[in-house]
N, C-alpha and C positions, 0 to 999 in steps of 0.2 A: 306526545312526548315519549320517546324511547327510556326504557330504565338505564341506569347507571352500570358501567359494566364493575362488577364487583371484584374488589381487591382481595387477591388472595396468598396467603401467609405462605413462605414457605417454596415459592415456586422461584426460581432460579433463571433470570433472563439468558445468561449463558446458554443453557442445555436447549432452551429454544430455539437456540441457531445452530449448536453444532452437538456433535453426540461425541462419548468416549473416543470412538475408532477417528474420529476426522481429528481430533486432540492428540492421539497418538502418534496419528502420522505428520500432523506436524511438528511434533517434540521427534519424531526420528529424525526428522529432515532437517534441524538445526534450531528448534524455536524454544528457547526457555521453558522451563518447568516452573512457572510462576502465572499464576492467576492471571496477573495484568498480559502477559507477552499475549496468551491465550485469549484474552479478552480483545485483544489489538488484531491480532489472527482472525480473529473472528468480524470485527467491526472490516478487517481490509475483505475476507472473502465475500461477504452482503454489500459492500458499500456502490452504490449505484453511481457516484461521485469517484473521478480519479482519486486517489488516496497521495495522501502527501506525509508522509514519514519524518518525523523526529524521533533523530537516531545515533546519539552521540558516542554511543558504544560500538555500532557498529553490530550486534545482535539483532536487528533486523533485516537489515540490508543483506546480512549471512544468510537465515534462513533464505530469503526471499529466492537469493542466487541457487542455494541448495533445491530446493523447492522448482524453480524450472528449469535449472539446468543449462545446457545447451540450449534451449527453446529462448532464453531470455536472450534480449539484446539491452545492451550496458553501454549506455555512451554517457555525455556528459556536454552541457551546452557548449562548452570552450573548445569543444575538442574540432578536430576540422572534417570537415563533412559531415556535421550535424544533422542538417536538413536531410541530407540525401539517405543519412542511416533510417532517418526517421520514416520518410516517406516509403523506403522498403518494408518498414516493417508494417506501415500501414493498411499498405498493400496488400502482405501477406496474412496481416491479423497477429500477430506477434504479439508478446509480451513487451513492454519495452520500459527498463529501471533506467529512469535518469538521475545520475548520482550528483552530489554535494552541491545542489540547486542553494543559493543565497537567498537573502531578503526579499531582494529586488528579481523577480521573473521577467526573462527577456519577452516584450511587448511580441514576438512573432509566435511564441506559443498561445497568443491568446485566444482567437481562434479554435483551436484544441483545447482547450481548457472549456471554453464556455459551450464545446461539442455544438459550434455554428455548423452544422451541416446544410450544403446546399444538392440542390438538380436532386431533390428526391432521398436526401439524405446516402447517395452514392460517393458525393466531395467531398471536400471541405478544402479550403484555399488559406493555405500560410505562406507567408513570405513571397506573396503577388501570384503563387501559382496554386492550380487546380490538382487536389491531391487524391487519388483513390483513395475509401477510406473501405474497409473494409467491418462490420460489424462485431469481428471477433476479436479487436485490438484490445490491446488495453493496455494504459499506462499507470506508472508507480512514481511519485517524485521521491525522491529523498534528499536531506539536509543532515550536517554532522551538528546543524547550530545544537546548542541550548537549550535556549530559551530565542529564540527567532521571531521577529516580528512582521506578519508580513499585514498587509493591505488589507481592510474587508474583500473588495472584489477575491481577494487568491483564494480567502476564506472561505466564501461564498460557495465557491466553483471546486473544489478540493475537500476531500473527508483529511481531515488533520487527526493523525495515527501517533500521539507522544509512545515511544520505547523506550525513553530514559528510565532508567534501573532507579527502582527507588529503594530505602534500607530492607522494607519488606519484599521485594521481590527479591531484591540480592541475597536475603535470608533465605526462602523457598529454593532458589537455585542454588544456594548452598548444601543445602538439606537436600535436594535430587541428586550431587553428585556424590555425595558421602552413601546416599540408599544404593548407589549406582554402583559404588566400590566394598560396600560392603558384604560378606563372605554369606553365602546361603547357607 
């Protein structure tokens, strides 16, 4: 029988994922100065799970874009030539934010979502065809809902990232932009 691993007071699960300097860089890059954003930051940089954003403010999805740049590709299922944005970036290992995803996920990402890779984990096949998949992709969902409900399956297969402002982070990011304008 192995011992118990011992609980200890005082240690801060945060700081085990990320240190001051990666905090800072992402408060330069656009990300709230509030506990939660940075805790959300942190759960999207570890999370081995596409990340699926709840982002009714729209302060996530900022960073995000700030954050890669140019390197991101920004489509959106409705938009036209969905697939083919897609599969370029697959290709090339892209970033790729798919913005104001609904309840309901179109059944051709699924696939991508449950990361079926086939022929050696080189493919993957959405929408009846054979897609290079390159190891360095990686996607981001985002939603403007709520409070959104989706499926266990979406649940499953997706880290759910909530960025909704609550009255305590709205206070903290209050309190960062007054320290911000305030005279040294």
């Amino acid at each position: 029988m192995q011992p118990a691993i011992p609980y200890t007071d005082g240690v801060d699960s945060l700081t085990l994922l990320s240190d001051d300097a990666q905090i800072a860089t992402w408060n330069n890059e656009g990300l709230p100065m509030d506990r939660m954003s940075t805790e959300n930051a942190t759960i999207l940089a570890h999370s081995t799970r596409w990340p699926l954003m709840i982002d009714p403010q729209l302060q996530g999805v900022k960073w995000i874009k700030n954050r890669f740049g140019d390197a991101l590709v920004v489509t959106r299922l409705t938009q036209k030539g969905f697939l083919d944005t897609l599969e370029k970036a697959m290709q090339k290992g892209n970033t790729v934010l798919i913005e104001q995803i609904e309840e309901t996920i179109d059944t051709v990402l699924e696939p991508l979502l449950s990361r079926a890779l086939i022929k050696k984990g080189r493919y993957i096949r959405i929408g009846g065809k054979e897609m290079d998949f390159n190891p360095d992709f990686r996607l981001i969902l985002h939603t403007k809902l709520a409070n959104p409900h989706y499926k266990p399956e979406i649940q499953a297969q997706t880290t759910l990232i909530n960025f909704t402002v609550t009255p305590d982070g709205l206070e903290e990011q209050l309190l960062a932009e007054v320290v911000k304008i305030e005279p040294k």
